[in-house]
VEXDREN-2710 file (C-alpha; in Angstrom, 1 decimal):
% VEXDREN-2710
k/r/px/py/pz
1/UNK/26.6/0.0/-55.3
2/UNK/27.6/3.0/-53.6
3/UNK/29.8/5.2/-55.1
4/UNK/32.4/7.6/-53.6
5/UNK/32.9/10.8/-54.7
6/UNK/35.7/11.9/-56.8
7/UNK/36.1/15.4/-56.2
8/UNK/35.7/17.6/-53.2
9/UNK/36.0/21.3/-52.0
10/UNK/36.9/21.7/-48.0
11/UNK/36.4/25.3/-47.1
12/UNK/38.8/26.4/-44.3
13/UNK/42.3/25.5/-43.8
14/UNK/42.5/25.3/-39.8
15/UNK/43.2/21.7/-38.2
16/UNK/39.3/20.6/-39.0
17/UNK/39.9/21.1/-42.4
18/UNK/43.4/20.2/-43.4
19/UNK/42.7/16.9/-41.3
20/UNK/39.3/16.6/-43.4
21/UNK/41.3/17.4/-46.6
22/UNK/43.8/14.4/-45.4
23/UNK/41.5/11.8/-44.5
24/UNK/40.2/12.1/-47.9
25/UNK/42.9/12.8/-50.8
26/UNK/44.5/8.7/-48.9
27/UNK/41.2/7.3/-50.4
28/UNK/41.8/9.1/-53.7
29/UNK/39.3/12.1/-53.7
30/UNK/41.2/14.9/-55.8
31/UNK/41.1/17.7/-53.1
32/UNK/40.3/21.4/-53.2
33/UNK/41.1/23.4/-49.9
34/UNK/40.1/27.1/-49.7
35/UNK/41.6/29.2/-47.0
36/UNK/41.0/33.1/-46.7
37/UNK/44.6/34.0/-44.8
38/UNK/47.8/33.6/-46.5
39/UNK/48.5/30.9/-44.6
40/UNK/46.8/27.9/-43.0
41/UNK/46.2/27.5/-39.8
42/UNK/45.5/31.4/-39.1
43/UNK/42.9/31.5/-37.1
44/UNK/42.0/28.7/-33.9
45/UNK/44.6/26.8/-35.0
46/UNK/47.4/29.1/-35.3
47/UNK/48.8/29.5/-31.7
48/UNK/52.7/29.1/-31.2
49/UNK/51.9/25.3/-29.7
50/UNK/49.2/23.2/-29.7
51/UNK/48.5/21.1/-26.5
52/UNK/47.1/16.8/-27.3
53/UNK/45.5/15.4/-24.3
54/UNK/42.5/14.7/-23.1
55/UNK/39.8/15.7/-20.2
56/UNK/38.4/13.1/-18.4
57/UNK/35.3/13.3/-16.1
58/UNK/34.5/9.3/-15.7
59/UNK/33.2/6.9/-17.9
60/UNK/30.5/8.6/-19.5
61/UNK/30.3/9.4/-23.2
62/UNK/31.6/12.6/-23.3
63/UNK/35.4/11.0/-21.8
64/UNK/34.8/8.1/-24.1
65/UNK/34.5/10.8/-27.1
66/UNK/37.8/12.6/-25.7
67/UNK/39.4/9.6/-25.1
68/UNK/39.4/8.0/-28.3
69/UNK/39.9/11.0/-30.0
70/UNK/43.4/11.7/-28.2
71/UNK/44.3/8.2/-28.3
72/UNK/43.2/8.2/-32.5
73/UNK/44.9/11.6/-32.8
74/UNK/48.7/10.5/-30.9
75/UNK/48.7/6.8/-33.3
76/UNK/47.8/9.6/-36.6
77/UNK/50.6/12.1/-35.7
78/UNK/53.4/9.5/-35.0
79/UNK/52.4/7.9/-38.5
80/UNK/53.2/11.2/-39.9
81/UNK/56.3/10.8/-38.8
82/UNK/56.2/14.2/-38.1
83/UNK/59.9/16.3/-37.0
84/UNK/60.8/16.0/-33.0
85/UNK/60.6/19.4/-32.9
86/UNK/57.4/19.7/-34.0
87/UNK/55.8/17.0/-32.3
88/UNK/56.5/16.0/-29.0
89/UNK/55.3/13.7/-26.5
90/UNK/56.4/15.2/-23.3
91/UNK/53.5/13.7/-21.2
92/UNK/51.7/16.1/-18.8
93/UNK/49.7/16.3/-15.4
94/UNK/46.8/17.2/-14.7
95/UNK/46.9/19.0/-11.4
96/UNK/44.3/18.1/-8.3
97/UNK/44.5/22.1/-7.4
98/UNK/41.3/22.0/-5.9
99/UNK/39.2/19.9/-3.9
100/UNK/37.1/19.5/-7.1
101/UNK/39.7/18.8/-9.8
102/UNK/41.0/16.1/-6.4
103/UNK/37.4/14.3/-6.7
104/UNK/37.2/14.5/-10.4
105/UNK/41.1/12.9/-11.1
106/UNK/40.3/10.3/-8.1
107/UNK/37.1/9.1/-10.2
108/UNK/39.1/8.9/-13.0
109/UNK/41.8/7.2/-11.9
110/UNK/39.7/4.8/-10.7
111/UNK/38.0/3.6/-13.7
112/UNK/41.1/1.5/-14.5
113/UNK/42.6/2.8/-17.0
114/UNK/45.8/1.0/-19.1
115/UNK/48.8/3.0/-16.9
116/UNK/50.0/3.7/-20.5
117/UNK/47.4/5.9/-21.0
118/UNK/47.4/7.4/-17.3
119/UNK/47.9/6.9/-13.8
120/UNK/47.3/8.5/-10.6
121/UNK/50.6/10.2/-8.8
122/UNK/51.3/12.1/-5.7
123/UNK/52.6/15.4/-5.3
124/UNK/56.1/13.8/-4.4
125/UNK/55.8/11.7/-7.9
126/UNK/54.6/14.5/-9.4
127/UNK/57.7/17.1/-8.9
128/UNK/60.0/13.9/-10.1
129/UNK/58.1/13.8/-13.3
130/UNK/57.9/17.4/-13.8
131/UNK/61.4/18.6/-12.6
132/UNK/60.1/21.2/-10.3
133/UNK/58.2/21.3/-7.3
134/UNK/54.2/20.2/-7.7
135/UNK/52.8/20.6/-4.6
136/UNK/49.1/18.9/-5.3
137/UNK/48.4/15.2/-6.6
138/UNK/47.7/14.9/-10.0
139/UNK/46.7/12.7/-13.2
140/UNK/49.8/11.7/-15.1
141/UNK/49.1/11.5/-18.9
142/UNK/52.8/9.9/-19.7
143/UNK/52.0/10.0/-24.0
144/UNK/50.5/13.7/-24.1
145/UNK/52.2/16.1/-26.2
146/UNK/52.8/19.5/-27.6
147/UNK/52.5/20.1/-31.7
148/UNK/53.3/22.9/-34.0
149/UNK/50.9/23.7/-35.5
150/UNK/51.4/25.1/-38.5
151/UNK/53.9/22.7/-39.3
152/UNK/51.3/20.0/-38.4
153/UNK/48.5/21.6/-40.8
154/UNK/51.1/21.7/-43.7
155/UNK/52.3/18.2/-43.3
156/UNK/49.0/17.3/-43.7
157/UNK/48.0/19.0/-47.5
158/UNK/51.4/17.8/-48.3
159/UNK/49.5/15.1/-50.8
160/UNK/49.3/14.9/-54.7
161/UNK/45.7/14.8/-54.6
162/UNK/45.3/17.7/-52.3
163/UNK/45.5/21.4/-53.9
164/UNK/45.7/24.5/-52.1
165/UNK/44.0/28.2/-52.6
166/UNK/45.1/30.9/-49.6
167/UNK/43.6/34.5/-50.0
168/UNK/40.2/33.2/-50.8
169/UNK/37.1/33.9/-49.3
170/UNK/34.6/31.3/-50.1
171/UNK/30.8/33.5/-49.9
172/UNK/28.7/32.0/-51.9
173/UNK/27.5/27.8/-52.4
174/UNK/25.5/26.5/-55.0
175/UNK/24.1/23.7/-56.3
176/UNK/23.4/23.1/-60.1
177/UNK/23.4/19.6/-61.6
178/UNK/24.1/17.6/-58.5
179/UNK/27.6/19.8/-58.7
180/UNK/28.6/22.2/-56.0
181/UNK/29.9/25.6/-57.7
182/UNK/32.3/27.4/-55.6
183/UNK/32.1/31.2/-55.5
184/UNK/33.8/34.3/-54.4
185/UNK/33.0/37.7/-54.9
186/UNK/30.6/36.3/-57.5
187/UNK/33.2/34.4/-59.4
188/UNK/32.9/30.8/-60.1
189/UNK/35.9/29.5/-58.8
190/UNK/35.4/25.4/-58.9
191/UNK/32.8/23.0/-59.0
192/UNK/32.9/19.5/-57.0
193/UNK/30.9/16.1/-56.3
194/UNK/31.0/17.3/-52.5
195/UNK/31.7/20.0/-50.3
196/UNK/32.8/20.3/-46.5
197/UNK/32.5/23.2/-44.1
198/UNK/35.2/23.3/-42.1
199/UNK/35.8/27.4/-41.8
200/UNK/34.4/27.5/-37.6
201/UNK/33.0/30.8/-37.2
202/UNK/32.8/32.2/-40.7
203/UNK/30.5/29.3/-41.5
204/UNK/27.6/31.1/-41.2
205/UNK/28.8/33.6/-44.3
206/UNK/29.0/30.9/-47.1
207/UNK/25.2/31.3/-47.8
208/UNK/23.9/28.2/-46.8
209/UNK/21.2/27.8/-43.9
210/UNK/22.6/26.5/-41.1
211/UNK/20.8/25.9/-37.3
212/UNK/24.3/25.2/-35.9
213/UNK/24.3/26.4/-32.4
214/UNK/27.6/27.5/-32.3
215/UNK/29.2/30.6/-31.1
216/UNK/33.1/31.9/-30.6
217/UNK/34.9/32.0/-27.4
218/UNK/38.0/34.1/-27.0
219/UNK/41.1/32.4/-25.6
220/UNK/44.6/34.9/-25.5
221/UNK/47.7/32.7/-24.7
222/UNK/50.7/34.4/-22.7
223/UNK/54.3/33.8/-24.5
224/UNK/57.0/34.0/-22.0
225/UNK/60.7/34.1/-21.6
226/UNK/61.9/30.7/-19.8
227/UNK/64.5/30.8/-16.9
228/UNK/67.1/28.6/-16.3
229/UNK/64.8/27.4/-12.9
230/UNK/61.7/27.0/-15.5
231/UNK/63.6/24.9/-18.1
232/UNK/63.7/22.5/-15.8
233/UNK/60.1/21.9/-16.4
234/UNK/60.0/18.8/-18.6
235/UNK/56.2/18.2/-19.5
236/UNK/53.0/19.8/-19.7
237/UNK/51.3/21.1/-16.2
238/UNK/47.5/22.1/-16.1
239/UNK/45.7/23.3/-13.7
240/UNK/42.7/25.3/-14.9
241/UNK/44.7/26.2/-17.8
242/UNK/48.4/25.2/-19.0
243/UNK/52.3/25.9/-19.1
244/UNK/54.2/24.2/-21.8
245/UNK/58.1/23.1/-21.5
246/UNK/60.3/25.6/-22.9
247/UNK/60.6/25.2/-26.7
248/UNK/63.0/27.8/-28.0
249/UNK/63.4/29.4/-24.7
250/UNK/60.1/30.2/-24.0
251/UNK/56.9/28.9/-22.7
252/UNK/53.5/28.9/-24.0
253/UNK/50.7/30.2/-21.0
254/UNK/46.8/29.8/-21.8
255/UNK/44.6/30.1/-22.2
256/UNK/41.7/32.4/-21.3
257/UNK/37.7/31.9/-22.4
258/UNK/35.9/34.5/-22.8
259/UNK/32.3/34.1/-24.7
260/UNK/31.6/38.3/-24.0
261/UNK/34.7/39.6/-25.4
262/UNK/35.4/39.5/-28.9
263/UNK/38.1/42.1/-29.5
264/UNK/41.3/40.7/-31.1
265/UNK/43.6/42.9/-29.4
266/UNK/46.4/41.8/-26.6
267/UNK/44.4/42.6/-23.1
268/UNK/46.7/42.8/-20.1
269/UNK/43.9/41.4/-18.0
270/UNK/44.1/38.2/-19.7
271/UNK/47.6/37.9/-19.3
272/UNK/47.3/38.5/-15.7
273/UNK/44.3/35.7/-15.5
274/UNK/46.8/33.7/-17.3
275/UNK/49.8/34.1/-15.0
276/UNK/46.8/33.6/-11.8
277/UNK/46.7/30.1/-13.2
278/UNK/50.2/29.7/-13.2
279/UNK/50.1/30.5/-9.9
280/UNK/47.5/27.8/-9.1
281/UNK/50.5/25.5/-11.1
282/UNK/53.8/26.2/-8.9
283/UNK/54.1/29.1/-7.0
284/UNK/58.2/29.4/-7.5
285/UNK/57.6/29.0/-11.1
286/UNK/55.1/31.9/-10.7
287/UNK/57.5/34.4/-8.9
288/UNK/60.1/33.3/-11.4
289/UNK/57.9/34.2/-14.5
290/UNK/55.6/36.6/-13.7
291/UNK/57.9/39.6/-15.5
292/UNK/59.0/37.5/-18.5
293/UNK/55.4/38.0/-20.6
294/UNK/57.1/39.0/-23.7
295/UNK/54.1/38.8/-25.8
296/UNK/50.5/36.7/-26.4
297/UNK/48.1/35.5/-29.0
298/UNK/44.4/36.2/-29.3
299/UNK/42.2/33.3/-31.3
300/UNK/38.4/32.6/-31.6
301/UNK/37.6/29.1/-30.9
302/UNK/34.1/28.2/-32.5
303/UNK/32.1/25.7/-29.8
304/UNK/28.5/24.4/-29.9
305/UNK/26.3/24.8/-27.2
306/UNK/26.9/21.5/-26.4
307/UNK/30.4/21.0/-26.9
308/UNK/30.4/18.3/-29.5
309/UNK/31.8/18.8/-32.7
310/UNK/29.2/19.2/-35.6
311/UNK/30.5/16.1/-37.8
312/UNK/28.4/14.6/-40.8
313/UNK/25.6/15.2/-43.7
314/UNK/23.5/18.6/-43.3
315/UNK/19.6/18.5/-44.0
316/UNK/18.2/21.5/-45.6
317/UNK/17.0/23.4/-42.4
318/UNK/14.2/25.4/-44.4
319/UNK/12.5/22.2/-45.7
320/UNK/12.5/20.3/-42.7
321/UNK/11.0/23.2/-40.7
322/UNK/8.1/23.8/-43.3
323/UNK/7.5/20.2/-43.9
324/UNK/8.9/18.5/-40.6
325/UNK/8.8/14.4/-41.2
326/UNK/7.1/12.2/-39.2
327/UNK/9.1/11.0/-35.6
328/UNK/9.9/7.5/-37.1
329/UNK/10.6/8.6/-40.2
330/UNK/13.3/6.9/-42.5
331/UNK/16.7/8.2/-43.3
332/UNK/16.3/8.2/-46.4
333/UNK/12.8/10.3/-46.0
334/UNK/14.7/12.9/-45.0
335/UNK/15.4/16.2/-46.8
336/UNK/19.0/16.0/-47.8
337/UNK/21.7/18.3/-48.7
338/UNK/23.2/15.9/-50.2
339/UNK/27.4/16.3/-50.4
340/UNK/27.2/18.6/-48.3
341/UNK/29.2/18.2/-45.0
342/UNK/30.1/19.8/-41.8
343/UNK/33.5/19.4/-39.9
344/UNK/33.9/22.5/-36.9
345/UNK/33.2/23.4/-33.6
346/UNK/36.1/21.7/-31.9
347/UNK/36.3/24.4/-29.2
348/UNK/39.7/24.3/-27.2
349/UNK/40.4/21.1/-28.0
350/UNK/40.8/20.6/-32.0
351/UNK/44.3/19.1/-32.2
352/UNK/42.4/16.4/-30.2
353/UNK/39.2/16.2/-32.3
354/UNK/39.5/17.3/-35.1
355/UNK/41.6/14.5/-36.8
356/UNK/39.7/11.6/-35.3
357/UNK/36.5/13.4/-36.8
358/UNK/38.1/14.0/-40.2
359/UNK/38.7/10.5/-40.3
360/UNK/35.0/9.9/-39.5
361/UNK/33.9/12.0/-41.8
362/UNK/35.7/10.2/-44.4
363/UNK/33.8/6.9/-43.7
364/UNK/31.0/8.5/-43.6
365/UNK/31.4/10.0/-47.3
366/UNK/32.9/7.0/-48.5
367/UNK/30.2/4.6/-47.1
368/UNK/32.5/2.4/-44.8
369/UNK/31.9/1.1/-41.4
370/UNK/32.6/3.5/-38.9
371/UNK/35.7/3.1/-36.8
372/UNK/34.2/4.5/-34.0
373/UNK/31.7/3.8/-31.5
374/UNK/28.3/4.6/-33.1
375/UNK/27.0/5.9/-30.1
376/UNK/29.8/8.5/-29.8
377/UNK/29.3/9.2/-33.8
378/UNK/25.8/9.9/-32.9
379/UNK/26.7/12.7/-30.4
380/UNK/28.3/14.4/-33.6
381/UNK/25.1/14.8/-35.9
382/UNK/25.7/18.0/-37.1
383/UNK/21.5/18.6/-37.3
384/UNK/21.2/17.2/-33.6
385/UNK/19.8/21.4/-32.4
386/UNK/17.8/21.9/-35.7
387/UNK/16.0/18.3/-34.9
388/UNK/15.7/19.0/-31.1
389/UNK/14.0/22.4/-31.9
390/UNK/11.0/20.9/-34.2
391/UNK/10.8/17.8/-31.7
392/UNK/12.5/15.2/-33.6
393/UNK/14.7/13.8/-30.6
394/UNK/14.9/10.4/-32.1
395/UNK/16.6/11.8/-35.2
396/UNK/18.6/13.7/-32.8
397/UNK/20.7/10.7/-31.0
398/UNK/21.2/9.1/-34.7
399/UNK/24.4/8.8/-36.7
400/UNK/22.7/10.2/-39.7
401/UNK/23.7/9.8/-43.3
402/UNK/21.6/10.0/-46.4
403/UNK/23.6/7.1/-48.2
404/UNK/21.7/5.0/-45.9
405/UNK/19.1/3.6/-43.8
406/UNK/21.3/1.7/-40.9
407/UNK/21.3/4.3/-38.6
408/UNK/22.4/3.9/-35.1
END
């Protein structure tokens, strides 16, 4: 029989690992979370508002990934039973502002969707739904939201089993007994059955080997002083980026991308890029905003070079180069790092993701079925790069777990 662990260390307290930290304390694991800021939710996950919907291409895996992640991620939040003004379901559109976004909302529209979870609307429909004047068709997603944040993070470690350390930076991982000893600045700070890397970008500094294939991508978000004309906007608009309703008389703008620049200051470039895309939105609501910036945010999203998140059991990278295994190898013939897990590179898109993956993650610690598709789990191996590089593309497209040998 299978045991699960009982003790755990999550390293990062963004929305990757708080959900992480959640998903297991309700099965009983006593919880360690590490965070480096003050607060959670400092970094990626920090911004004023946090926006839960999903893109859609068609029916291939990718959408069914995004799909059942937003859908996972709206049923979690309302069982938090979370404050309405911190969570709120204002629905949003998804503008056809081009004659490529028009073929791409067309195609999904017409892969017959449940009209609960979206329909196709015209422009007229549109500016009904909105409360201003929406001049392209669009996508209608009537259950997406906005969410705090912060306020979302903290619900979240509010558990007896979860405990929390802020001003911590986690350096150093070890291994010694089949325990995980926690350091920083060479001090021993916990040990733990199992351990999850959930930190994004400062992954790469906890001393462990990882072929991750990841790399940060700025995004600055524009805060601006509503009108009384733009609080009559009652849901979320996108275009090739987003305006939020007002929430406390102001609006949220974003967000840029930027995989060049990597300074963390305010750049009034980016906040004219943003207001360009508010412009592609509503062209009034443009004129009537365009001098209320009143201030931004700068964050560093950590994405994969393929866009999945990197969910699930590592393999030591350094034996499996030196001593790659055989194409039809076993699972279990596998060089294991084992209780050791990864939960990041949720990109843009983490209030989405990252909850429907903790929850995956769980199952996969815990040894119980998956919840999930298994072909959509197997997108998520977080050694899928490493075991593409040494030609191991079997591996590759496998949900992978070293407490077993069904693999997908």
């Amino acid at each position: 029989m299978i045991m699960k662990p009982r003790t755990a260390v999550v390293v990062g307290g963004g929305i990757a690992g708080c959900s992480t930290a959640h998903a297991l304390a309700v099965r009983g694991i006593q919880v360690k979370l590490f965070e480096r800021h003050e607060t959670i939710a400092s970094e990626a996950s920090g911004n004023p508002q946090a926006m839960l919907y999903p893109r859609l291409s068609g029916d291939d895996v990718a959408s069914q990934f995004a799909l059942e992640s937003y859908l996972y991620s709206l049923d979690f939040f309302n069982r938090l039973d979370l404050n309405s003004a911190d969570f709120n379901q204002c629905g949003m559109l998804q503008l056809g502002f081009n004659p490529r976004e028009l073929e791409r909302i067309n195609k999904v529209s017409s892969q017959f969707y449940s009209s609960n979870i979206l329909r196709y609307v015209t422009a007229v429909e549109a500016s009904v739904l909105a409360g201003i004047d929406i001049n392209n068709d669009a996508l209608y997603f009537p259950n997406a939201a906005w969410i705090n944040p912060q306020r979302l993070c903290q619900r979240l470690i509010e558990h007896d089993n979860i405990s929390l350390k802020t001003l911590t930076k986690i350096d150093k991982i070890l291994i010694n007994n089949d325990l995980f000893e926690i350091f920083s600045n060479e001090i021993l700070l916990s040990t733990s059955d199992i351990v999850v890397i959930a930190n994004a970008n400062d992954a790469q500094s906890l001393g462990v080997n990882l072929y991750t294939k990841t790399h940060a991508v700025r995004g600055q978000v524009s805060i601006i002083d509503a009108t009384e004309d733009s609080k009559k906007l009652k849901l979320i608009i996108c275009s090739d980026g987003y305006l939020s309703p007002s929430v406390n008389q102001q609006h949220c703008l974003g967000a840029t991308f930027s995989s060049e620049c990597l300074n963390s200051e305010i750049n009034e470039d980016d906040h004219l890029a943003n207001l360009a895309r508010l412009n592609s939105i509503s062209n009034h609501i443009y004129e009537n905003l365009k001098s209320n910036v009143k201030g931004g945010r700068v964050s560093f999203r950590c994405t994969s070079s393929d866009y999945f998140p990197l969910v699930g059991e590592l393999l030591d990278s350094y034996l499996l180069k030196s001593n790659p295994p055989r194409p039809n190898a076993r699972t279990a013939d596998l060089p294991w790092i084992k209780g050791m897990y990864l939960n990041l590179a949720h990109g843009s898109r983490g209030f989405t993701s990252a909850p429907f993956c903790g929850e995956l993650l769980a199952q996969i610690i815990c040894s119980e079925p998956y919840s999930m598709n298994p072909e959509i789990a197997s997108l998520l191996n977080p050694n899928r790069f490493l075991l593409r590089k040494i030609g191991l593309k079997r591996l590759a497209k496998m949900t992978l777990n070293s407490k077993t040998i069904n693999i997908s």
